[in-house]
N, C-alpha and C positions, 0 to 999 in steps of 0.2 A: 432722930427722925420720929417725928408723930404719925400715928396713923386715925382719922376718921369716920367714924360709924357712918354708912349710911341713913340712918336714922338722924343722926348731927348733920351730913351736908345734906338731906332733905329738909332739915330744919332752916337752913340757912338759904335755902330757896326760897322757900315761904318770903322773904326777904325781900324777893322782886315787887311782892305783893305793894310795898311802901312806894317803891316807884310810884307806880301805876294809880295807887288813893293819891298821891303828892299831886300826880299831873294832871289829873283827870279828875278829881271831885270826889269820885266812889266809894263806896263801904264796900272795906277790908273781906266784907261775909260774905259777896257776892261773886267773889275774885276765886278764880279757882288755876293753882297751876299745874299747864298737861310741860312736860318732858317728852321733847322732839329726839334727844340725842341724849346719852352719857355715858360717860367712861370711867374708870380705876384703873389706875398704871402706879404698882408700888405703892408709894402713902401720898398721889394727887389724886385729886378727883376733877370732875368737870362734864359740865352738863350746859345743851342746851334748850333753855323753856320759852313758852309764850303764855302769856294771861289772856284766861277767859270771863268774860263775865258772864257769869251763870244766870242773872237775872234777865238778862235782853238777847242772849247767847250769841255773845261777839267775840270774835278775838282781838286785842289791841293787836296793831302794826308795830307791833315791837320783838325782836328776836332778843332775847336776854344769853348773852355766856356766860357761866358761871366758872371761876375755877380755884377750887384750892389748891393751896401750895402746905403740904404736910412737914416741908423742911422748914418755914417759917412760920406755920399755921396763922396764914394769914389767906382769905378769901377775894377776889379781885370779880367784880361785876360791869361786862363793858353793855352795851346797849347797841343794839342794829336797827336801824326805820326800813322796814321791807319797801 
């Protein structure tokens, strides 16, 4: 079993950030992500965030899940359209 840092799965949020420039056009600098929701259970972790952009101050309609899995350390990202 792996366990990670908070520091590591807030790095890996940052991560949503690529969606969001992919879908939408946007620089990465403008994106900022707020955490609606997150938990630690043992060595998972899981979070739920939305992007803002900082420059127009919007939120995209997007609910991001994030979750790591500590026993595979492997990270899974679903996506919700509010």
């Amino acid at each position: 079993m792996s366990n990670v840092s908070e520091k590591e799965f807030l790095g890996v949020l940052e991560e949503t950030k690529d969606f969001i420039c992919d879908k939408y056009g946007v620089d990465r600098k403008n994106l900022e992500i707020l955490i609606v929701w997150q938990v630690k259970c043992i060595q998972n972790r899981k979070a739920v965030v939305v992007v803002k952009n900082t420059k127009n101050n919007f939120i995209y309609d997007y609910f991001i899940e994030c979750t790591y899995n500590g026993d595979t350390r492997e990270c899974y990202m679903d996506f919700y359209r509010k």
